[in-house]
Backbone as CSV, one residue per row, in Angstrom:
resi,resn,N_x,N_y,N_z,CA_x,CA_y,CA_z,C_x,C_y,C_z
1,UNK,-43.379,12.992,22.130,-42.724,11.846,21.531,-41.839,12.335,20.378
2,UNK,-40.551,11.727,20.062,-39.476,12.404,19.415,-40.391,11.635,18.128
3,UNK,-39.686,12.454,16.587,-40.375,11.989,15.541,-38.909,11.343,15.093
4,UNK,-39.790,10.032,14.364,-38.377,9.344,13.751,-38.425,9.723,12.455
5,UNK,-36.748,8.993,12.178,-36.274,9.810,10.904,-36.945,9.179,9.993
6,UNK,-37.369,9.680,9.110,-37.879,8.504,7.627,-36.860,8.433,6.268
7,UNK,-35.727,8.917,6.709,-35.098,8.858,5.378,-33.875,8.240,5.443
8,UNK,-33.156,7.811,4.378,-31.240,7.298,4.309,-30.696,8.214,4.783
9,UNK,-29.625,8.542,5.283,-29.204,9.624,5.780,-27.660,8.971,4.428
10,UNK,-27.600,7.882,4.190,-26.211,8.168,3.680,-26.316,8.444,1.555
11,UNK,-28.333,8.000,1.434,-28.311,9.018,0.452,-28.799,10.619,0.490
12,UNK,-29.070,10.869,1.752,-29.485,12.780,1.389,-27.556,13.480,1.670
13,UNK,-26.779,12.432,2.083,-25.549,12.837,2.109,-24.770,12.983,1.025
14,UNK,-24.770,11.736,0.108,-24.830,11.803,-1.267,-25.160,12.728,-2.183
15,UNK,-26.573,13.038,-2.275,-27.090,14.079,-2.755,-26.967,15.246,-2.449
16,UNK,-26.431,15.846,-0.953,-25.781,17.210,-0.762,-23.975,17.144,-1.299
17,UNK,-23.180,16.069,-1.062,-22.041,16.095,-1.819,-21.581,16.334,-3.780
18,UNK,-23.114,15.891,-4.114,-23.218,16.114,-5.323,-23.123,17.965,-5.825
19,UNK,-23.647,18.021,-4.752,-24.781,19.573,-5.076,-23.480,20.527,-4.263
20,UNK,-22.257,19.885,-3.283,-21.505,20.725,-2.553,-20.433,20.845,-3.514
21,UNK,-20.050,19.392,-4.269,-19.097,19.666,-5.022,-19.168,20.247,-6.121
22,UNK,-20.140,20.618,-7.144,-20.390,21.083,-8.254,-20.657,22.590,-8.030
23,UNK,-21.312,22.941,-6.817,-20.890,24.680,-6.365,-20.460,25.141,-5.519
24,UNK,-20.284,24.313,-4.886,-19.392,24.792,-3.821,-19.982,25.284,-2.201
25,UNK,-19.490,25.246,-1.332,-20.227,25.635,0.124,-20.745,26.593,0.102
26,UNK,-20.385,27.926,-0.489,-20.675,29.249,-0.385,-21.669,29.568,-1.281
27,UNK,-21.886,29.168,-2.440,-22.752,28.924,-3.691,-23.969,28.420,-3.132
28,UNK,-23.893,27.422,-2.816,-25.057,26.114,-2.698,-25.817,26.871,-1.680
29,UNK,-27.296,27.061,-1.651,-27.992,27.594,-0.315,-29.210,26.377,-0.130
30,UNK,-29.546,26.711,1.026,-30.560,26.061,1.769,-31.500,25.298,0.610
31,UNK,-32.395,25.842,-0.163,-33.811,25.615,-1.011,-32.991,24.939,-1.962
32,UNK,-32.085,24.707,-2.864,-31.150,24.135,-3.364,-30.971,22.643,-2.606
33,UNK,-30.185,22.734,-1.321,-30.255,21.396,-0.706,-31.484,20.526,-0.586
34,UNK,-32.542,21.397,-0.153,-34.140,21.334,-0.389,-34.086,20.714,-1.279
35,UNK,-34.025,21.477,-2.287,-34.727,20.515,-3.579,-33.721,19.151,-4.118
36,UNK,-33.075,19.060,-3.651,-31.714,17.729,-3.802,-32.007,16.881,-3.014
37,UNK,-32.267,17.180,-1.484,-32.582,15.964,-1.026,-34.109,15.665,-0.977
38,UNK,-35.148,16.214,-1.364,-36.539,16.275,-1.020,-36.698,16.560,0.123
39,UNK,-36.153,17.015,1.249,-36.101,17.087,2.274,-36.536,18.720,3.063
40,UNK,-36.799,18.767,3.808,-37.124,20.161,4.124,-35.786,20.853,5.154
41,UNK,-35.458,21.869,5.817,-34.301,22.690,6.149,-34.462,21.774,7.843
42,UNK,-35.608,21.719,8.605,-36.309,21.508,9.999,-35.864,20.092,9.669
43,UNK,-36.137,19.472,8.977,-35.618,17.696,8.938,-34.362,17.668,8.580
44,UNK,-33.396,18.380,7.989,-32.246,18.489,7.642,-31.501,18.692,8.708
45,UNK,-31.675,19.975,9.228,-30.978,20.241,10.416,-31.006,19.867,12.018
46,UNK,-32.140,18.425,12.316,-32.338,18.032,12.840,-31.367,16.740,13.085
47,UNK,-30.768,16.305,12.035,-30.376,15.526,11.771,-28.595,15.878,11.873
48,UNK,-28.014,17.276,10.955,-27.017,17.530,10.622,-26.620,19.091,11.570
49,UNK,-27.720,19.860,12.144,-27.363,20.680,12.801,-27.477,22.086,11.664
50,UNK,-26.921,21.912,11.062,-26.957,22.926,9.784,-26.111,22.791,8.440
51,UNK,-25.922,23.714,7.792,-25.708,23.865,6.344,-24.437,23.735,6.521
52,UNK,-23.325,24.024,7.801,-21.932,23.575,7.907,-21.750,21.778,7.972
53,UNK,-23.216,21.425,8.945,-22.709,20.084,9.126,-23.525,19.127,8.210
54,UNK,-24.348,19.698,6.742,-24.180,18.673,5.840,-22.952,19.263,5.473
55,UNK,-22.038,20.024,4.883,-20.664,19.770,4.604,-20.016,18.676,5.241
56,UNK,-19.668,19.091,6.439,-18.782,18.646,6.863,-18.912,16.912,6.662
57,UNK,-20.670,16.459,6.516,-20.571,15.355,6.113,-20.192,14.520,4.832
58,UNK,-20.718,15.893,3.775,-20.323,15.809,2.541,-18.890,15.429,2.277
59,UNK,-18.276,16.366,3.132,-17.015,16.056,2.918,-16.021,15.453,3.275
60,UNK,-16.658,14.575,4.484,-16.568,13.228,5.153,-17.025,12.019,4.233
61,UNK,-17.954,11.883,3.215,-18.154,11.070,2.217,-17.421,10.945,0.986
62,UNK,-17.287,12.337,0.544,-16.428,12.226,-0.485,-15.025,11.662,-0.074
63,UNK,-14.491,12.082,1.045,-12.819,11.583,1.747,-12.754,9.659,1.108
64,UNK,-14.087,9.614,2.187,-14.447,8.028,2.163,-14.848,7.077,0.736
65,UNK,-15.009,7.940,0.064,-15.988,7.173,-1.627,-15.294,7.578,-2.771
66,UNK,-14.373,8.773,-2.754,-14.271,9.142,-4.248,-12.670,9.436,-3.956
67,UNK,-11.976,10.500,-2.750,-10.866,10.660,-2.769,-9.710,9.633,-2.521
68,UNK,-10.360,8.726,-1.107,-9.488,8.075,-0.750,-8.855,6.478,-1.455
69,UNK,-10.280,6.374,-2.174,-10.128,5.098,-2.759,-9.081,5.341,-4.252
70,UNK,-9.142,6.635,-4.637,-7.946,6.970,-5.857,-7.207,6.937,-5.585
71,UNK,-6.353,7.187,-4.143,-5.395,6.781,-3.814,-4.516,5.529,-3.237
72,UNK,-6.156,4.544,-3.425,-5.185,3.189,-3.165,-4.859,2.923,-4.319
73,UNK,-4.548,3.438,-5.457,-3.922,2.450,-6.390,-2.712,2.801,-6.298
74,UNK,-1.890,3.725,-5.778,-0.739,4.144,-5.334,-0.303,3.535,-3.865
75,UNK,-1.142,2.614,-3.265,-0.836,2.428,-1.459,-0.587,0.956,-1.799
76,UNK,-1.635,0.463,-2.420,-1.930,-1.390,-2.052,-0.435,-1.516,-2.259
77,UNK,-0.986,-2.702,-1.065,0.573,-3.784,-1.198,-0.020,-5.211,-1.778
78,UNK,0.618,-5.574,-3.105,2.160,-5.324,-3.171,2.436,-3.861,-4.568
79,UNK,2.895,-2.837,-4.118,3.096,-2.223,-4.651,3.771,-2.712,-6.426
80,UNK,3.812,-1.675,-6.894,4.444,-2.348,-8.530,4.815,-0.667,-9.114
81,UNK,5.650,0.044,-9.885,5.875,0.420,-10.721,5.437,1.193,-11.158
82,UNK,4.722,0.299,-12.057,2.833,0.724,-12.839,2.034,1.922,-12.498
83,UNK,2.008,1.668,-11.317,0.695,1.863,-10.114,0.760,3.428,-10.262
84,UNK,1.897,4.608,-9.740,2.294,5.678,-10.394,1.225,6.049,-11.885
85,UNK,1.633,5.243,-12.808,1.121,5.873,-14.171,-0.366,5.221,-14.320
86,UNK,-1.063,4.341,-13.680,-2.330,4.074,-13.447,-2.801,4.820,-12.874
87,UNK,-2.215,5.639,-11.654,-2.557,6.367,-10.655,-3.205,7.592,-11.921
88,UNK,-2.224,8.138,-12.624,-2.192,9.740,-13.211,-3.164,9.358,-14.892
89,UNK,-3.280,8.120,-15.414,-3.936,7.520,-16.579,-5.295,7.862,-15.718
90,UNK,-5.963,7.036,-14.889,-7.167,7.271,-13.960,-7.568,8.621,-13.657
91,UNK,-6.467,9.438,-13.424,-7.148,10.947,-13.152,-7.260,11.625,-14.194
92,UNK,-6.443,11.699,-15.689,-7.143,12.291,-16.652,-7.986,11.511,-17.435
93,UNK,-8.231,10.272,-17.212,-9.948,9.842,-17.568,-11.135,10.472,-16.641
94,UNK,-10.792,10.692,-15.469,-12.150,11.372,-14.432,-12.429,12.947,-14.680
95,UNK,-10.891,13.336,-15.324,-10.861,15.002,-15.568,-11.177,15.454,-17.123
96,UNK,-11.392,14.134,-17.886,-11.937,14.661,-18.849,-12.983,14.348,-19.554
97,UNK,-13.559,12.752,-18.173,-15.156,12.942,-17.946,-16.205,14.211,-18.835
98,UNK,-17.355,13.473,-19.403,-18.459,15.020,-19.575,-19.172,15.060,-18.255
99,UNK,-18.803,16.573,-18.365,-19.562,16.808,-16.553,-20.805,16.755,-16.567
100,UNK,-21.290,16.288,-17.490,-22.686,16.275,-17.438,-23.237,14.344,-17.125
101,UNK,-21.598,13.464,-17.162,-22.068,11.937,-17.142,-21.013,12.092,-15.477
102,UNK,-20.985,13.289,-14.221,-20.202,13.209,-13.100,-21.134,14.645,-12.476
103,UNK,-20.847,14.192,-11.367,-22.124,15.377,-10.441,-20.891,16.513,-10.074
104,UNK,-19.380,16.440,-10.052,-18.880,17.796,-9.710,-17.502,17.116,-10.531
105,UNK,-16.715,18.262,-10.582,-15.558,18.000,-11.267,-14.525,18.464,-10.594
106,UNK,-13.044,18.251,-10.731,-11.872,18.583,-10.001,-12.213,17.636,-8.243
107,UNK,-11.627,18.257,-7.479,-11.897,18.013,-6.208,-12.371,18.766,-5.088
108,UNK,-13.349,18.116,-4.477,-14.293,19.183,-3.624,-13.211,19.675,-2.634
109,UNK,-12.255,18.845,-1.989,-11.838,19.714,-1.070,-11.019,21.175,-1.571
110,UNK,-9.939,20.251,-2.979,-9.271,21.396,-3.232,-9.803,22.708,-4.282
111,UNK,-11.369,22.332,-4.381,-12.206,23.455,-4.991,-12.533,24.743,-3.880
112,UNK,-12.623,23.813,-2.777,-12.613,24.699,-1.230,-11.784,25.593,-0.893
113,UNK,-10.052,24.776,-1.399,-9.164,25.812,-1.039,-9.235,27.383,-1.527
114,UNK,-9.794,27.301,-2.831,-9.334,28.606,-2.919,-10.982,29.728,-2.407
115,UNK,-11.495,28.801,-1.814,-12.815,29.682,-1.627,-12.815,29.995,0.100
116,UNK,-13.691,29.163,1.119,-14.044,29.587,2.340,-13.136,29.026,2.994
117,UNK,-12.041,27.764,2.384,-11.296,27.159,3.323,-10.037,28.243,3.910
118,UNK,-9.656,28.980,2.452,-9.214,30.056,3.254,-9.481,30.678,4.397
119,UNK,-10.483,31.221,5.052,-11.439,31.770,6.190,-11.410,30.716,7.237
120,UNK,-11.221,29.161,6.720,-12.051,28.520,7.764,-11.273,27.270,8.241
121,UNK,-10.774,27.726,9.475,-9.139,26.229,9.626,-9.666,25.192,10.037
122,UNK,-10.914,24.544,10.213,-11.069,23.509,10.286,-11.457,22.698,8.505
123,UNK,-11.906,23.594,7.436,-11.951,23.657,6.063,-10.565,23.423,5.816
124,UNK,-9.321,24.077,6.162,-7.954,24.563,5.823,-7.790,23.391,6.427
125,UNK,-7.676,22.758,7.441,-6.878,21.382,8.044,-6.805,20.440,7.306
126,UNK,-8.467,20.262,6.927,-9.152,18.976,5.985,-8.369,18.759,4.406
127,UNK,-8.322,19.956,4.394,-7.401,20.246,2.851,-6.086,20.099,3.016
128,UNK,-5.314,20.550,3.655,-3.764,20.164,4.204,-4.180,18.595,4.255
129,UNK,-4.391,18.533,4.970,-4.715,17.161,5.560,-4.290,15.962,4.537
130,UNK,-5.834,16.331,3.584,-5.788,15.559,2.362,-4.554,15.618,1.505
131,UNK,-4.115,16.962,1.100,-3.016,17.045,0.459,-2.025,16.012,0.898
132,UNK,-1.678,16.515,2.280,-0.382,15.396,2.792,-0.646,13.932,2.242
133,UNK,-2.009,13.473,2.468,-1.662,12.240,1.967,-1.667,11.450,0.780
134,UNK,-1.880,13.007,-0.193,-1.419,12.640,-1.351,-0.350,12.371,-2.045
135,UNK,0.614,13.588,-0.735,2.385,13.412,-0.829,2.690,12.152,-0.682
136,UNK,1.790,11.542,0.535,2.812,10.578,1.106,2.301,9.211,0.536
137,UNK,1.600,9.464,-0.619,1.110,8.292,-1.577,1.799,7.693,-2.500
138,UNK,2.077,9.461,-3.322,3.222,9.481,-4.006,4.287,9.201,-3.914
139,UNK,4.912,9.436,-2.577,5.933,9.503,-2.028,6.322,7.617,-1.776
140,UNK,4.759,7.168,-1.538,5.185,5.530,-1.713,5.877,4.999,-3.141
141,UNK,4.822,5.397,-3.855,4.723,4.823,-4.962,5.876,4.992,-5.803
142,UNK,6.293,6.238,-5.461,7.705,6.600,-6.237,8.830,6.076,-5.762
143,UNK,9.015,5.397,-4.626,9.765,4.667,-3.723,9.892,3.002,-4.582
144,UNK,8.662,2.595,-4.815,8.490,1.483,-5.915,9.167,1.409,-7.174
145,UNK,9.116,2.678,-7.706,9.473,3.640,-9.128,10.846,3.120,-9.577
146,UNK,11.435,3.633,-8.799,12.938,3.553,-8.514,13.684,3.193,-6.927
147,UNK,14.024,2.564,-6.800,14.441,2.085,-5.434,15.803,2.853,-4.855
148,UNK,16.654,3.381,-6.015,17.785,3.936,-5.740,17.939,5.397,-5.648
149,UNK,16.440,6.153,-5.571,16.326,7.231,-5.815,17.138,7.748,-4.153
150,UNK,17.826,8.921,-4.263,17.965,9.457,-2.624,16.762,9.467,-2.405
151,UNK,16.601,9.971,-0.888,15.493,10.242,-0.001,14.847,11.808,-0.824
152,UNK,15.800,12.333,-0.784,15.540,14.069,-0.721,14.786,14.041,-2.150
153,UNK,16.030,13.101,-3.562,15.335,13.439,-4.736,13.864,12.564,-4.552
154,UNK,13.427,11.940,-3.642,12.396,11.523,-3.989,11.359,12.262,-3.852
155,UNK,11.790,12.585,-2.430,10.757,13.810,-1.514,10.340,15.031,-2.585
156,UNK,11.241,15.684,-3.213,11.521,16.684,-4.288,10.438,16.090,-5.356
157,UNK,10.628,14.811,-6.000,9.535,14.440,-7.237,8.121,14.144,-6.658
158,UNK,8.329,14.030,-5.545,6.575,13.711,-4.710,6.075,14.997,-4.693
159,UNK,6.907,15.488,-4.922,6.418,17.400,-4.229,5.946,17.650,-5.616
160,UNK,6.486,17.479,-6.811,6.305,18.178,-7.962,4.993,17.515,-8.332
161,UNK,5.160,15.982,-8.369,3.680,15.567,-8.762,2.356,15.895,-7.771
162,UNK,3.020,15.783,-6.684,1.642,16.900,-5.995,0.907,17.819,-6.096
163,UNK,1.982,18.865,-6.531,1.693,20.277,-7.078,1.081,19.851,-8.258
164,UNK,1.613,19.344,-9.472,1.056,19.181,-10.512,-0.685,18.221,-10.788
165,UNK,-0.453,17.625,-9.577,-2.370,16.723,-9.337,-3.245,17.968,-9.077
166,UNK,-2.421,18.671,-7.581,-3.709,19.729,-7.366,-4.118,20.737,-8.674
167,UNK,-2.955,21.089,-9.353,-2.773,22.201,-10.573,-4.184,21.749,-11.171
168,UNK,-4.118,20.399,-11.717,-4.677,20.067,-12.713,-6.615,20.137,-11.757
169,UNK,-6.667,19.121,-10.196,-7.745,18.971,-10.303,-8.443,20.478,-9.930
170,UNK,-8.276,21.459,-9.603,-7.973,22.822,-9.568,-8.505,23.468,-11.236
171,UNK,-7.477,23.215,-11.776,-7.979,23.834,-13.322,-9.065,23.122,-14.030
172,UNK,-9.322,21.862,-13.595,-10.505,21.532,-14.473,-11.751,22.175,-14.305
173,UNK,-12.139,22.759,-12.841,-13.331,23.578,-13.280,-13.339,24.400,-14.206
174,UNK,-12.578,24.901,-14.604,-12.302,26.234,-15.590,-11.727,25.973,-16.647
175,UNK,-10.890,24.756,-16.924,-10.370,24.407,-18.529,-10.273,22.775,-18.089
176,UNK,-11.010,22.151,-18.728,-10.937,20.433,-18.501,-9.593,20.261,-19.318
177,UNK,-9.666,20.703,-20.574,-8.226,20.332,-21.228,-7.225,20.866,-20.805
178,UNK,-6.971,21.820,-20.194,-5.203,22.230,-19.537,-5.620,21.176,-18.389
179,UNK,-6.396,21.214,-18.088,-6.597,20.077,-16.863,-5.574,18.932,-17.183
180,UNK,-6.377,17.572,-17.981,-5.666,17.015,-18.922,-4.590,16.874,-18.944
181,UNK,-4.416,18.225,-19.675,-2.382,18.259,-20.719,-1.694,18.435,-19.222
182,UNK,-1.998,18.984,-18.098,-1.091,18.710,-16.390,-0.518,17.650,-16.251
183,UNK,-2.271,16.583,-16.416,-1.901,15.453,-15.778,-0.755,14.981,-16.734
184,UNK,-1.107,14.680,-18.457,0.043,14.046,-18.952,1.676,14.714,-19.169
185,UNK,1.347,16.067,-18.309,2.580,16.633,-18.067,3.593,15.818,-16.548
186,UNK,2.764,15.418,-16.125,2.834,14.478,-15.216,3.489,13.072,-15.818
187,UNK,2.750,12.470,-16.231,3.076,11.264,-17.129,4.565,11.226,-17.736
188,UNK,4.909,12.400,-18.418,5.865,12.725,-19.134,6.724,12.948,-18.022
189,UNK,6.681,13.284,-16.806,7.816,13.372,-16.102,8.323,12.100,-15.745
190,UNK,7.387,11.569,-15.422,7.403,9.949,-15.036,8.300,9.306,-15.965
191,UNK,7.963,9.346,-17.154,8.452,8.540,-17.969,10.004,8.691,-18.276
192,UNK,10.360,10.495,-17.985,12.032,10.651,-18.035,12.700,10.031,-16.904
193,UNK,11.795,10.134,-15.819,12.429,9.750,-15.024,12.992,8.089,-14.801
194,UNK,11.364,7.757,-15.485,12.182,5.761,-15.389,13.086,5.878,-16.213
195,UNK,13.168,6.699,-17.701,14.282,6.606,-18.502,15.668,6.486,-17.980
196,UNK,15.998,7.230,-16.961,16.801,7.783,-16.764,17.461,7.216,-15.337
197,UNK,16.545,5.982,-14.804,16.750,4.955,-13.396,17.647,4.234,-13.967
């Protein structure tokens, strides 16, 4: 007789996204997940297959709970203006969070990039992936911004604030404040730029 599950599966998912984003895939081992979810490796992997596929769920939750929803304040319709500098106000309040009142800091996927996602193109897709639709968030929102912008100069300022989101959620493991001073390096572009609509 098969044994049934006795646990949430969408909090021991939780609790490995906590524990994936704060060290990372390669960091984090088995007895670690153990002790995060109360759970043992035989009930874990019964469930998830292994230590790739709580990631992959992890990082199927975070997409769903923490990344994607930052980016609707740049999507909803009816778009506004605003939404841009709410967008980049919101991320250096989360980036300069005490990591001790947030279970990981920066962003799990693009904490990945510079580690196993390199090695690993289904890791590498997820991260492209995400990126793009951070372009093409921006790429709305800045469309709102200014209406008369060309295509190209827009494409061009979506690109820069892109670069400059990952820069920042990227550097906050390692300096929360250059983290920070990115984003409102960000801000400050924004702001020449409405100057200047």
């Amino acid at each position: 007789m098969p044994r049934t599950q006795d646990f949430d599966t969408a909090e021991v998912i939780e609790s490995v996204r906590d524990l994936f984003w704060d060290k990372g895939f390669e960091a984090t081992s088995i007895p670690e997940v153990e002790r995060a979810t109360g759970l043992n490796r035989s009930s874990l992997y019964n469930v998830f297959g292994s230590k790739r596929g709580l990631f992959d769920a992890a990082v199927n939750d975070y997409l769903d709970r923490v990344a994607r929803p930052r980016l609707r304040i740049l999507t909803d319709e009816p778009s506004h203006p605003e939404d841009v500098f709410r967008y980049y106000r919101s991320l250096a309040e989360a980036l300069a969070a005490d990591p001790d009142d947030s279970p990981g800091r920066g962003c799990l996927l693009f904490n990945s990039a510079a580690g196993f996602a390199a090695h690993d193109d289904t890791q590498r897709a997820v991260v492209d992936t995400y990126r793009h639709e951070l372009f093409a968030a921006l790429t709305h929102a800045l469309r709102t911004f200014d209406q008369d912008t060309p295509p190209d100069v827009l494409e061009h300022r979506a690109r820069l604030l892109t670069s400059l989101s990952v820069s920042a959620l990227v550097l906050s493991r390692v300096n929360r404040d250059e983290a920070v001073a990115v984003v409102h390096t960000a801000i400050a572009q924004l702001e020449g730029w409405r100057r200047n609509s």
